[in-house]
N, C-alpha and C positions, 0 to 999 in steps of 0.2 A: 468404274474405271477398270481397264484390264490391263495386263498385264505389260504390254510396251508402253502404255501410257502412265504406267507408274517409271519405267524406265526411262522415259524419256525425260520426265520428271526432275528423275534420280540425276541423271546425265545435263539439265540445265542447271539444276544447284552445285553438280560440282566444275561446271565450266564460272558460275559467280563469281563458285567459292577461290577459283584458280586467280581468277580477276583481282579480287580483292587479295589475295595474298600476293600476286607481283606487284598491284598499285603500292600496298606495303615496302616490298623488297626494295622498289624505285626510291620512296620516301628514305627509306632507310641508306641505302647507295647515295643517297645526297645529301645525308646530315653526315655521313662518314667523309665524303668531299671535303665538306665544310670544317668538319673537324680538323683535317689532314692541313687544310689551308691554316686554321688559326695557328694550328701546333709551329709550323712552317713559319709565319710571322712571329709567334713567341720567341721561336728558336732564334730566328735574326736580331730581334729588341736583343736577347740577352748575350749574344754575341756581341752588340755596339755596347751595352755594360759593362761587359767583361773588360772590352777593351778601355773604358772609359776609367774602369778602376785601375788597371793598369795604368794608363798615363798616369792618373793623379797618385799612386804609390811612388813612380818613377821621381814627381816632379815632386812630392813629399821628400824623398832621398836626395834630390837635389840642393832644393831649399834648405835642407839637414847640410849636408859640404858646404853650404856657403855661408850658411850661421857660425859653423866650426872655425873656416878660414876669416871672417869678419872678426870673431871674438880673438883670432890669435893675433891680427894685426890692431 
């Protein structure tokens, strides 16, 4: 072998090697989508909880005045 053909060599293993690290970066770009998505839906569930314990505090302290007004009549 001579000398460009070690080069040219040298020059198809790091065009692979370039391959497989963006097929990687791609992979990785899409589990990071994915992630962004779930975080995204978590975020909303615990915003409808948040809300949800609120009402039921709300309707707890409600239930509480109308026990209080019930016991004094």
């Amino acid at each position: 072998m001579n000398e460009a053909d070690n080069i040219n060599e040298v020059i198809q293993q790091r065009k692979e090697d370039i391959n497989k690290i963006e097929s990687i970066m791609r992979n990785i770009n899409e589990m990071a989508k994915d992630i962004n998505q779930e975080v995204y839906d978590q975020g909303k569930k615990l915003e409808r909880i948040d809300q949800h314990v609120k009402t039921a505090a709300n309707n707890v302290d409600m239930a509480n005045d109308n026990l209080v007004q019930a016991n004094d009549h």
